[in-house]
N, C-alpha and C positions, 0 to 999 in steps of 0.2 A: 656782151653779157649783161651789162648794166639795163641795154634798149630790152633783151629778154624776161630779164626779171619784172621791170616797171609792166610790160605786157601781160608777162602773167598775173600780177600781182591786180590788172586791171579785170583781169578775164573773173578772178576770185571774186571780188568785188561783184561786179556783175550779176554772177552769179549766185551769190548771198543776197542780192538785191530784190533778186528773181524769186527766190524761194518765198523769203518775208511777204515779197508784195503779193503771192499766188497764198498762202497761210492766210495774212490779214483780208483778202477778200472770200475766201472759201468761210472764214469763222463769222466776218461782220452779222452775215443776214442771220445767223442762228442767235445773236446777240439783242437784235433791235426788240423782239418783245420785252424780253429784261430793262432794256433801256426805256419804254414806258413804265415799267413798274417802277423800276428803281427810284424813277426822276419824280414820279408823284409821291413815295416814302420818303425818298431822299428828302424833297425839299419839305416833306409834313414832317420831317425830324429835326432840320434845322430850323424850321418855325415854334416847335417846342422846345429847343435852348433857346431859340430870341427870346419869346416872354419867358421864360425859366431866369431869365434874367445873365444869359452868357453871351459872351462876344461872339460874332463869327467864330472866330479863330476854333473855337471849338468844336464845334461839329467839323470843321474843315480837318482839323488836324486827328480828332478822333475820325473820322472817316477813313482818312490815307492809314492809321495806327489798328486800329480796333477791325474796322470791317468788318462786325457784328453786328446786323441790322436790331436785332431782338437786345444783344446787348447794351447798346447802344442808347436806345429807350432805359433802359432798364439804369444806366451808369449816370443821369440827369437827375435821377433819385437819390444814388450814392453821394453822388457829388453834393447836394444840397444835404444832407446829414451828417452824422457823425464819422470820423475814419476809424475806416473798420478792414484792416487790408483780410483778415480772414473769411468773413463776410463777405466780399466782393469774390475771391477767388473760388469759395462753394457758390455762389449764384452764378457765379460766368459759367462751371463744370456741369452743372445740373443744366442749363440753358443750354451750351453747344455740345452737351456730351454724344450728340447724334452724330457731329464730326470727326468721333471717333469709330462709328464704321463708315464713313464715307472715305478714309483714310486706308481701311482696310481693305476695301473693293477698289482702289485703285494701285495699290502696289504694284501689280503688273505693267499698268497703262505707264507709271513714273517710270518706271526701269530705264535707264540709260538715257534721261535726257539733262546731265549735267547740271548748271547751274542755275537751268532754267526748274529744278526740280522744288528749289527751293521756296521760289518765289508761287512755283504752282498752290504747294504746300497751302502757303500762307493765303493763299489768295480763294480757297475751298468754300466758298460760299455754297447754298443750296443747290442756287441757279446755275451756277457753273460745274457744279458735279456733275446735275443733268444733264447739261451739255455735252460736258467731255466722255460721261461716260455710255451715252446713247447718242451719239452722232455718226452719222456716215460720213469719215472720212473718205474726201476721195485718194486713190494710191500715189496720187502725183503729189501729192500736196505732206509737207512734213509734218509730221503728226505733233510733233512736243511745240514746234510755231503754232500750230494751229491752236491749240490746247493754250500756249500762253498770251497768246492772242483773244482768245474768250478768255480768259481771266483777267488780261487787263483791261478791255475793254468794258465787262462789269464794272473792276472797281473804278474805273472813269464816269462812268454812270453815276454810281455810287458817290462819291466824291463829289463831284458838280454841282448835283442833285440838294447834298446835304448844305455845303457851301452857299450855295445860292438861295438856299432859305432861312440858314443863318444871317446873309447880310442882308436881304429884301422884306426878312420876316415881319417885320413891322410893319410893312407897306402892303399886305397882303392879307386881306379881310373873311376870305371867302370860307367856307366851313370844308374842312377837310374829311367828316368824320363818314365811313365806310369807304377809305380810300385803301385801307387793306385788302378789301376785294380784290383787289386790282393783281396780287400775286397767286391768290387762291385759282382764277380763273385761269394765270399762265400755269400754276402744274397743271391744270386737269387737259391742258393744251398739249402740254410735252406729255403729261401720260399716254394722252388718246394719240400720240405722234409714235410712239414706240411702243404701242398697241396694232398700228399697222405696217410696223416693219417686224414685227414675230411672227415666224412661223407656229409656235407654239404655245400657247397664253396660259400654260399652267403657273409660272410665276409668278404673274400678272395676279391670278386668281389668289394663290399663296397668299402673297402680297397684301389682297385687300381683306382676305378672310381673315387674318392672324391679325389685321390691325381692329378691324370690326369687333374681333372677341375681347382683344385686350380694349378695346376702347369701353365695350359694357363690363369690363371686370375690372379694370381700375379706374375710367371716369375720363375726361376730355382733360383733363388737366395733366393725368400722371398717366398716359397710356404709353406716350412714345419711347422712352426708355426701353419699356418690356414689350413693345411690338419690334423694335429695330432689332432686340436681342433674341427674339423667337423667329422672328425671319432669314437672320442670320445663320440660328440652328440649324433653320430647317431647310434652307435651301443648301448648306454647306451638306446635310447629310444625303441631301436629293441632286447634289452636282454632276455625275456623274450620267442619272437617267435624265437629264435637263439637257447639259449637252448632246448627249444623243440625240433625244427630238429637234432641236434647233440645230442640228448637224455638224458640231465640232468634233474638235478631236480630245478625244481623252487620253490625256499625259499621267 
């Protein structure tokens, strides 16, 4: 009984081994663009806490805590001012209040993957929305591994990235300044990638019309708010005829 259990108990193993290692290779390659971005921001944000005058430790630990790139930048300003915890908490809602529908469009995709849901959660960066929620999983491969596997491997990116320019930052002369390109070019990458896996490109269209108008009615600064919340509308009101064309089922 005891030779049968240790067997099974081998075969389990094994076989969690199998899944993980077939996840973590099905997710890497959708990762590595990210991982050029990230490592050029990463480490151009630990280079502004070095002269900002902060330890490593900081970008490192705000890395692994915050995972807020935009915040991030924005929390090296707080920090050298006055405390203002009200302040800080309306600047961080205003800056990631767009994770508030990315949270909403994925409640399907979370459903039933346990403990790993939390960490998903937390882990909801831009890049990784993209990922998880326009990627072709293939059927063999576990979807909630797969999913936490591109989360963690952004924020490894992420992490490293920022780390290694907080402790190097001083040794590192070079001008960093239009390295933010460097993200802009990866969505217009992942757009044009799930532009040719639709059958149907009315959302698509949706998409860039409703952010074009809001962009000339409220200005570059204030548009994403009110484009995220009119695309939301409209496509929730046009679900129904969407799925059809792109051939689901409607529940």
């Amino acid at each position: 009984m005891q030779s049968e259990s240790t067997v099974l108990q081998t075969d389990q193993t094994v076989t969690k081994s199998g899944i993980l290692k077939k996840a973590f290779r099905a997710a890497f390659p959708y990762t590595i663009p990210i991982f050029a971005g990230f490592w050029f921001l990463g480490i151009t944000y630990g280079i502004y806490m070095n002269v900002s005058g902060f330890s490593f430790l900081y970008p490192m630990l705000m890395s692994v805590t915050i995972f807020a790139g935009s915040m991030e930048f924005v929390t090296v300003n707080m920090l050298l001012g006055a405390f203002d915890p009200l302040q800080a908490f309306a600047m961080t809602l205003m800056i990631n209040a767009r994770h508030l529908f990315y949270g909403i469009s994925m409640l399907d995709k979370f459903r039933g993957m346990g403990w790993k849901k939390f960490y998903l959660i937390f882990g909801m960066c831009d890049e990784t929305f993209s990922i998880n929620y326009t990627a072709d999983i293939p059927e063999d491969v576990d979807r909630g591994w797969f999913m936490f596997f591109v989360t963690l491997l952004n924020h490894l990116y992420w992490f490293s990235g920022a780390t290694l320019g907080g402790i190097f930052g001083s040794l590192i002369n070079f001008s960093t300044e239009g390295l933010e390109f460097v993200m802009v070019a990866m969505f217009v990458v992942i757009f044009l990638e799930q532009w040719l896996k639709e059958k149907d490109h009315m959302s698509s269209f949706l998409g860039l019309g409703i952010s074009l108008v809001c962009l000339t009615a409220f200005g570059a600064d204030r548009f994403i708010i009110p484009a995220m919340l009119s695309i939301l509308a409209v496509l929730t009101l046009l679900r129904r005829t969407l799925e059809k064309k792109e051939g689901g089922i409607v529940r």
